[in-house]
C-alpha positions in Angstrom: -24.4 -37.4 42.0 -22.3 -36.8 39.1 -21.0 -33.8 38.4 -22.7 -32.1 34.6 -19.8 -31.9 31.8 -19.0 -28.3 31.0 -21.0 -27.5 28.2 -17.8 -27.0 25.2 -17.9 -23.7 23.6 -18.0 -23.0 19.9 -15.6 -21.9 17.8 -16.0 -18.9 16.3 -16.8 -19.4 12.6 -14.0 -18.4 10.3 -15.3 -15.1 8.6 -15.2 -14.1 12.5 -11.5 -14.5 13.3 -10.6 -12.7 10.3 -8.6 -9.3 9.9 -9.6 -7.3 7.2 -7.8 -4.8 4.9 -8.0 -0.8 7.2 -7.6 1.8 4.1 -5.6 4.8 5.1 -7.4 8.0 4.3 -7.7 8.3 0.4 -6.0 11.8 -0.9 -9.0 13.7 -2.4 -8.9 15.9 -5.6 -10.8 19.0 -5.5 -11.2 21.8 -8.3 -11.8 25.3 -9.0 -15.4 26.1 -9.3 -15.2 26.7 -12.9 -14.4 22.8 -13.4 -17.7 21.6 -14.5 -19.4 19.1 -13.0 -19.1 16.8 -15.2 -15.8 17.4 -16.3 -15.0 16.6 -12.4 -16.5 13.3 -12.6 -14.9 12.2 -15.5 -11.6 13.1 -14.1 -12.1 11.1 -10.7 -13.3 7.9 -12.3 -10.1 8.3 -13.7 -7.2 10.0 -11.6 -6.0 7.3 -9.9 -5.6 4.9 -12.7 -2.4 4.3 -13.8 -1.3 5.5 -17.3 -1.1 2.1 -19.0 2.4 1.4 -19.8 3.6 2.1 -16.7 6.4 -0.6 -15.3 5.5 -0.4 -11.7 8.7 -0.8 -9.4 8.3 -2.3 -5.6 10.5 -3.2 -3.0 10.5 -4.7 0.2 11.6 -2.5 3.4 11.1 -5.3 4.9 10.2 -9.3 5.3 11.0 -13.0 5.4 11.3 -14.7 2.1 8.3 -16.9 2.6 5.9 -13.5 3.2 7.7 -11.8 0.3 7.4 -15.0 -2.2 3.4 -14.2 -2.0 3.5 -10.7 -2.6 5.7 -11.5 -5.7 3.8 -14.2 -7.2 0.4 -11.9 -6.8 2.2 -9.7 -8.9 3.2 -12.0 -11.5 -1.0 -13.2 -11.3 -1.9 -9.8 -11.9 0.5 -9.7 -15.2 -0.4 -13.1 -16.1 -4.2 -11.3 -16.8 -2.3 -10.1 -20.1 -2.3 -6.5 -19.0 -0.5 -3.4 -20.2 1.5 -2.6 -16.9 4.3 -4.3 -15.6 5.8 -5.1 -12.2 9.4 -4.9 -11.2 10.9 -5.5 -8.0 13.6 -3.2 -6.9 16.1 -2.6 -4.0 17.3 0.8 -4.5 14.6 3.2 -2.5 14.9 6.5 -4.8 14.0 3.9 -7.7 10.6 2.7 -5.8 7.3 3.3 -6.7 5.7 0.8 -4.1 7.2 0.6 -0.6 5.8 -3.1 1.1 6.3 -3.6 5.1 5.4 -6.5 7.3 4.4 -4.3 10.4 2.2 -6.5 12.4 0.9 -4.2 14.4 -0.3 -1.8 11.6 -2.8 -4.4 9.6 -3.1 -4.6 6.1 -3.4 -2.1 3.3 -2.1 -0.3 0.8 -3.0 3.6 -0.6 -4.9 3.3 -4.1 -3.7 3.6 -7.6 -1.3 6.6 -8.2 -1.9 7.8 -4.4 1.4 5.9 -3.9 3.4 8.2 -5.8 2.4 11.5 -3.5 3.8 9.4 -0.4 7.6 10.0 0.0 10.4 7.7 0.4 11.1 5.8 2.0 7.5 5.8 3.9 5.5 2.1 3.3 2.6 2.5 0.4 1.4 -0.7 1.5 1.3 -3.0 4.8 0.6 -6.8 5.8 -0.4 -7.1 9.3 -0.3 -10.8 9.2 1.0 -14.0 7.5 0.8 -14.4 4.3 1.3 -18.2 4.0 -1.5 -19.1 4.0 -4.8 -19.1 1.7 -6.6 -16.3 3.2 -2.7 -14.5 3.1 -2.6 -15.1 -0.3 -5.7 -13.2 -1.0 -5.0 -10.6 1.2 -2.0 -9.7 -0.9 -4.0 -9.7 -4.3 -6.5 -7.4 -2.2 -4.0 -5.1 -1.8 -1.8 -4.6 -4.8 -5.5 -4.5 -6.3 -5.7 -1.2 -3.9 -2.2 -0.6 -5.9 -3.9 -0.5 -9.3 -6.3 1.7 -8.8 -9.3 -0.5 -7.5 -11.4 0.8 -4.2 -13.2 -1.7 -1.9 -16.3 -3.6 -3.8 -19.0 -3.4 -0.6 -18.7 0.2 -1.0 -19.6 0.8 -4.5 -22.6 3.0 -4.7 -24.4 0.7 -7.0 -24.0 -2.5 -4.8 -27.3 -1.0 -3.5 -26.2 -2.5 0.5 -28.4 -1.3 3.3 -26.5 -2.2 6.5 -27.5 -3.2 10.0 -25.4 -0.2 11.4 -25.3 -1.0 15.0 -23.9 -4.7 14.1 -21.3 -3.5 12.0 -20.3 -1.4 14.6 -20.5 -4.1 17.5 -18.5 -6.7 14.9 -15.8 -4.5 13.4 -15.1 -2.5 17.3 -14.1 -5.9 19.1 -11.3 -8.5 17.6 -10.1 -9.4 15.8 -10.3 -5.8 14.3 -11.1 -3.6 17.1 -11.4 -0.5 14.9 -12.8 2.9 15.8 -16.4 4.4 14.4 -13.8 6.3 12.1 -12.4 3.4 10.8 -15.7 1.5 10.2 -17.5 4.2 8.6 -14.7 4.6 5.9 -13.8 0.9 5.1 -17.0 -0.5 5.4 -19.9 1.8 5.8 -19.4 5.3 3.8 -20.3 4.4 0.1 -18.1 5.9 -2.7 -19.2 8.5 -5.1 -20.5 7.6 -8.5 -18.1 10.0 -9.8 -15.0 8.3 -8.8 -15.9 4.7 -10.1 -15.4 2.9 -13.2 -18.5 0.6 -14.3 -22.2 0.5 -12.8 -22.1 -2.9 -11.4 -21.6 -4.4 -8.1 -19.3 -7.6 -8.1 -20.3 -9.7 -4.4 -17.3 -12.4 -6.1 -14.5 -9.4 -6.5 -11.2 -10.3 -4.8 -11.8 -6.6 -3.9 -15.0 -7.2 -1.2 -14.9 -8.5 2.4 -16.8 -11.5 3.9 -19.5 -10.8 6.2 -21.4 -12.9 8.6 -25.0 -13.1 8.7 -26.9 -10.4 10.5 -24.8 -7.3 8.8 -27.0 -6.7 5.6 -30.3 -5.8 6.0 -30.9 -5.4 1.8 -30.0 -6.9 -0.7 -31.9 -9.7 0.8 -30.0 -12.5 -1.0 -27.4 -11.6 1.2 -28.7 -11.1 4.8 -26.7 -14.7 5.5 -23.6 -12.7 4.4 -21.2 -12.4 1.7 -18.3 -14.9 1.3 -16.2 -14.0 -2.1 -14.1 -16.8 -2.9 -10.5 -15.0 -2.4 -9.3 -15.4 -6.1 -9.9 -13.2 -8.7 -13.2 -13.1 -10.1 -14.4 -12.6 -13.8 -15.2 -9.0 -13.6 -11.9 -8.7 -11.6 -10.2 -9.8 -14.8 -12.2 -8.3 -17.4 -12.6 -4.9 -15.6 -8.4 -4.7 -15.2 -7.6 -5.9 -18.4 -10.5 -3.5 -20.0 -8.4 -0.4 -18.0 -5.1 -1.4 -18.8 -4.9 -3.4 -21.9 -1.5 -4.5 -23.8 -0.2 -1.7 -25.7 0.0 -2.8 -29.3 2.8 -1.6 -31.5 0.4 -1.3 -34.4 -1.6 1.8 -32.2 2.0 3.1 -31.6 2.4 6.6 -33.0 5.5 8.1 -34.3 6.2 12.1 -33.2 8.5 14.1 -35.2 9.4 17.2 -34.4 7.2 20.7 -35.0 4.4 18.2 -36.7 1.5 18.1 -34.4 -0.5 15.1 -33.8 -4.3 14.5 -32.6 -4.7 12.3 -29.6 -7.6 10.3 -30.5 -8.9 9.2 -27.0 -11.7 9.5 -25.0 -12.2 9.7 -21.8 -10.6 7.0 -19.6 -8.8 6.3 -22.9 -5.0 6.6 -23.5 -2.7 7.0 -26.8 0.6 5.8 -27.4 4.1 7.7 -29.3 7.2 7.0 -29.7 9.9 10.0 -30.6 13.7 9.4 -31.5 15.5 12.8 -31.7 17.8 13.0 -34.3 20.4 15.2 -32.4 20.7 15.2 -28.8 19.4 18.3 -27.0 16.8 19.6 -24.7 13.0 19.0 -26.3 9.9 19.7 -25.0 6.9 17.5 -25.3 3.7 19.2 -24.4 -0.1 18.2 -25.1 -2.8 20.8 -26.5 -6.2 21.6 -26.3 -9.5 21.1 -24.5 -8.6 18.1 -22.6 -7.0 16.8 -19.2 -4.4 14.7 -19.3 -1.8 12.5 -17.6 1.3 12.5 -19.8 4.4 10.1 -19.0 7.9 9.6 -20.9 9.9 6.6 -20.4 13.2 4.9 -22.1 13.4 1.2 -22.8 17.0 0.1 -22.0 17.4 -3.3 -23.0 14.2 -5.4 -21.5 13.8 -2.6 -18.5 11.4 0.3 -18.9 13.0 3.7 -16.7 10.7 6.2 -16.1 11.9 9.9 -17.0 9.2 12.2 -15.8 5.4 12.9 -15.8 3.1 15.5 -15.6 -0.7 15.9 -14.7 -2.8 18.7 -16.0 -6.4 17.6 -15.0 -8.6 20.4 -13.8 -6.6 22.8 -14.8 -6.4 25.5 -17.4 -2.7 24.7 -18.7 -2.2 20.9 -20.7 0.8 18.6 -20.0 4.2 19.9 -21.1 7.8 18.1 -20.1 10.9 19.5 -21.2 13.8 17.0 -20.7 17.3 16.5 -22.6 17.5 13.6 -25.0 20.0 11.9 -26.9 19.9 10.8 -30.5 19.2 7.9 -31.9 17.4 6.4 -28.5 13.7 6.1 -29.0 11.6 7.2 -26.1 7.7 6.7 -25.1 5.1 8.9 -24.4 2.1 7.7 -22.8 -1.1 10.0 -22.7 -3.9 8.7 -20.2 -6.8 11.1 -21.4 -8.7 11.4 -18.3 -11.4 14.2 -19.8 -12.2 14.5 -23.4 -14.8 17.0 -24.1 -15.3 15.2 -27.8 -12.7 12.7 -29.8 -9.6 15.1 -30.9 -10.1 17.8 -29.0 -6.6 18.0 -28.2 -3.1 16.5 -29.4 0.8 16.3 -29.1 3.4 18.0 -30.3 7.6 17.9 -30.1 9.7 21.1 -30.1 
């Protein structure tokens, strides 16, 4: 009698055999109690944004050339978008903003927006736990520089409405090729983000910033109890929601500061203006915002086609406003960036130079 052919088994499917990005515990703002609530919301839609401006220097602790060449060329997709930040790559640690590694054992990830600039050198701001050579590589790293900018994880959006099979995400995401804890599954996948910390009021199932799932995860929406499978590039919300946040900075919006003449800053809320100042004798000045808003304030000096940063200062949910005091020299122009992350009305604050 012949012997029966052992029956072949399948492959897993793809989405299966997939790592996905493990966020690191986001740092949290909280306020005094007389912050209204409100006020608070408006501030965390907007805290971890970048001021726009901002030339965003990375380096590499570590790496081949091939894994490195994709996490540069993500950049230079990013830029390509026509936003107003920039991206250079450094080697001096002190001058880093963003810190990559290639620890395999640590997965992939990266803290969000200006998160990365409370984590001190030289500790990694962002991680890829595997290659990035190939197409599902490259995506991973436009996942997580979009982490970098400021963007949190699609699925979890509060108004992507997602009911989820909780004991299958569980028994998916506990076993490989992820083998995460409850913990971690509860705050990549499952926990949904507040309202208050989000830009926009629409869920994009296309964003380079949402995971695949197989079928069986989602019980509602029901277009997607089959799953969700984003195409890894980035999507048209993707590009119009970054380049809507960080737009180029025209020179025509630019405002000249001179000193003891106050200014109004005209933004809004998740809105930013623009100065320039060049001192007329070199001393110490100070450049300090007033008024009834909060406010991320940042000077810079362009030096030939390289942007340094000099110092910033955060105010947001707090009584005092913005207010650097630095020595400058004459004749150099310098830029002040204002993010305005809580206007109570339009000029309800400004800018002044003493």
């Amino acid at each position: 009698m012949a012997k029966k052919k052992a029956a072949k088994k399948a492959a897993a499917p793809e989405y299966a055999t997939k790592k996905l990005c493990s966020q690191p515990q986001p740092i949290v703002q909280t306020f005094d109690p007389g912050v209204s609530e409100a006020r608070a919301g408006f501030i965390l839609s907007n805290n971890k944004k970048w001021v726009n401006g901002t030339d965003i220097k990375y380096m590499f602790i570590e790496g081949a050339k091939a894994q490195c060449d994709v996490v540069r060329q993500s950049f230079k997709d990013w830029k390509a978008l026509g936003i107003g930040l920039t991206f250079t790559e450094v080697t001096n640690v002190e001058e880093s903003m963003v810190r990559i590694g290639f620890d395999q054992t640590d997965g992939s990830w990266s803290y969000v927006g200006r998160d990365v600039l409370t984590i001190a050198r030289p500790n990694r701001t962002m991680n890829f736990g595997w290659d990035l050579t190939t197409t599902y590589g490259k995506t991973t790293a436009l996942h997580e520089i979009g982490h970098t900018l400021g963007f949190q994880h699609e699925h979890q959006s509060p108004f992507a409405g997602i009911s989820w099979n909780t004991d299958a995400v569980i028994a998916e995401f506990s076993g490989p090729p992820n083998n995460w804890s409850v913990s971690s599954i509860q705050s990549n996948i499952l926990s949904k983000l507040s309202p208050n910390g989000l830009n926009g009021s629409q869920w994009d199932p296309a964003s380079i910033m949402e995971y695949e799932f197989g079928p069986g995860l989602i019980l509602a929406p029901a277009p997607y109890q089959q799953g969700i499978f984003p195409p890894g590039v980035l999507s048209p919300q993707d590009i119009a929601g970054v380049r809507s946040i960080y737009p180029p900075i025209k020179p025509a919006t630019i405002t000249k500061l001179s000193v003891l003449q106050s200014v109004p800053i005209a933004a809004l809320s998740g809105g930013q203006a623009d100065f320039t100042f060049t001192p007329t004798i070199s001393r110490k000045y100070t450049i300090q915002t007033f008024g009834e808003m909060d406010t991320v304030m940042v000077i810079s000096e362009q030096v030939k086609k390289q942007v340094i940063h000099l110092a910033g200062d955060d105010d947001s949910g707090t009584d005092k406003n913005a207010r650097i005091r630095l020595p400058l020299v004459k004749g150099r122009t310098y830029l002040i960036n204002v993010r305005v992350l809580f206007s109570s009305a339009q000029n309800s604050g400004g800018i002044v130079v003493v």
